[in-house]
N, C-alpha and C positions, 0 to 999 in steps of 0.2 A: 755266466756270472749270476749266482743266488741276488735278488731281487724279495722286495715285502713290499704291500701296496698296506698306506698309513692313514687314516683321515684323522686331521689334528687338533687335539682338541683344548688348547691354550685361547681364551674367548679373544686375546686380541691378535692371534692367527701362529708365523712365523715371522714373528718381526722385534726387535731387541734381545730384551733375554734370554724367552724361548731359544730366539734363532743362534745366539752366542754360545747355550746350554747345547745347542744339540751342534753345532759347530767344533766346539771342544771337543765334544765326546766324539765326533769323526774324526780328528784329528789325531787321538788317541791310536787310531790302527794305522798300522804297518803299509794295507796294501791302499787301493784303492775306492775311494765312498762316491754315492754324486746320489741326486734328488732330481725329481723334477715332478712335471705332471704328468698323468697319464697321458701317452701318446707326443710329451713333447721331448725336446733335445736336454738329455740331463746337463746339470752344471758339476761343478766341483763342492763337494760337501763339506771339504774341508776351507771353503774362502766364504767370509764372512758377507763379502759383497756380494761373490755370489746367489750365495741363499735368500739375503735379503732383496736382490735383483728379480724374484720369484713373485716378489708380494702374495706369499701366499698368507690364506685369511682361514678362519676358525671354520672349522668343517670339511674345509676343502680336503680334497684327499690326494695324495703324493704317490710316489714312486720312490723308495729309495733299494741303492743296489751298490756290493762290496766285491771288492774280489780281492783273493790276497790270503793268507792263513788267521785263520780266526773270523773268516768273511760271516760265519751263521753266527758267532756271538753278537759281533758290534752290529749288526740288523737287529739283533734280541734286542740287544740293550738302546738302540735308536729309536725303535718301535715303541718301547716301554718309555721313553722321554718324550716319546709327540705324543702318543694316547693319555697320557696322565695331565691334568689340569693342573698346569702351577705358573701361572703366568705373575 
C-alpha cells in the first residue's frame, strides 16, 4: 500500500476545517485512505471522528496511506492539503 509521510502545517493542527478539508477530499477515492502517526495503528481517513480522535497539532507529522486505483493521485493531492497553510 503506497504510503507519504506529511508534517501539517495548518497552525491550529488537524482539527475543524483543516480535518473536514482533508476528510472530504479521502472520501472522494474509490479505495481505501487512513492516517495516523508514525509507528501508530492507522484510523479511517475517510471518518471525521476518526481524524479528529488524532488530536493531531501544527507541525506534527502523519502517516497517510491509499490503496485502490488512483492510490498515488489522492496521496498527491492529500499531501498538497496538509502542507499548505489555510486554516
Amino acid at each position: 500500500m503506497p504510503e507519504i509521510k506529511v508534517r501539517i502545517a495548518s497552525p491550529v493542527g488537524l482539527h475543524a476545517r483543516p480535518a473536514s478539508q482533508f476528510v472530504k477530499a479521502a472520501a472522494k477515492h474509490a479505495g481505501t485512505v487512513s492516517i495516523a502517526r508514525p509507528g501508530a495503528d492507522p484510523v479511517d481517513a475517510r471518518s471525521m471522528l476518526s481524524v479528529l480522535s488524532l488530536a493531531i497539532r501544527h507541525g506534527e507529522e502523519v502517516v497517510i496511506s491509499a490503496e485502490g486505483e488512483g492510490a498515488e493521485a489522492v496521496l498527491a493531492e492529500l499531501s498538497d492539503l496538509m502542507s499548505t497553510v489555510d486554516a
